[in-house]
N, C-alpha and C positions, 0 to 999 in steps of 0.2 A: 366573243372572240376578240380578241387584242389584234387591233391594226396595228401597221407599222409604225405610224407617230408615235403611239403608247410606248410600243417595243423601241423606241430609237429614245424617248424621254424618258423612259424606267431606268436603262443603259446609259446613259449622260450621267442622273441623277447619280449611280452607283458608281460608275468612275471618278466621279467629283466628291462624294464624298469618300470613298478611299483616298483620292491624293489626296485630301485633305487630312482625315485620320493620320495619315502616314508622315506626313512631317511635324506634326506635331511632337514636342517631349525635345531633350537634349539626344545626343548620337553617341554612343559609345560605352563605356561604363559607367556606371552612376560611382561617383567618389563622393568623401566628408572634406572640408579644408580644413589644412594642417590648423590645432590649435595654438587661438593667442600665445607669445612669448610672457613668462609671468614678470610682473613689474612690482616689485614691493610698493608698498603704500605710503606718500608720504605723508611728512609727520606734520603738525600744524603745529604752531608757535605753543611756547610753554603759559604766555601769560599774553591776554589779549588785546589788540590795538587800544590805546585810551585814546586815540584822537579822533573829535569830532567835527560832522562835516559843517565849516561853516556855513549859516543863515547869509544867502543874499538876499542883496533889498530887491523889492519887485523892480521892472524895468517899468517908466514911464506909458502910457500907451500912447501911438499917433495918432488915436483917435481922441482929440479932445473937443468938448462940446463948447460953443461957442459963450 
């Protein structure tokens, strides 16, 4: 036989997880968003950069050994 602790912890348990169940998800309609506006593609150059990146010199270090 189920005392009333059981009976009042069974009933907790089940109220708590209904609220909980229940707020879960969004509220209202489920809707799609409107799709992207189309953007044509653009075009890359006809003939490609020749310019290369200059070589710098390495930078000294502050660490020099004595």
């Amino acid at each position: 036989m189920l005392n009333v602790r059981q009976i009042l912890c069974r009933g907790l348990v089940l109220a708590a997880s209904t609220v909980a169940l229940g707020g879960c998800g969004q509220k209202g309609p489920l809707y799609l968003p409107p799709p992207p506006p189309a953007v044509p593609p653009a075009h890359a150059p006809a003939t490609p950069a020749t310019t290369s990146p200059q070589a710098t010199p390495p930078r000294p270090s502050s660490n020099t050994a004595p």
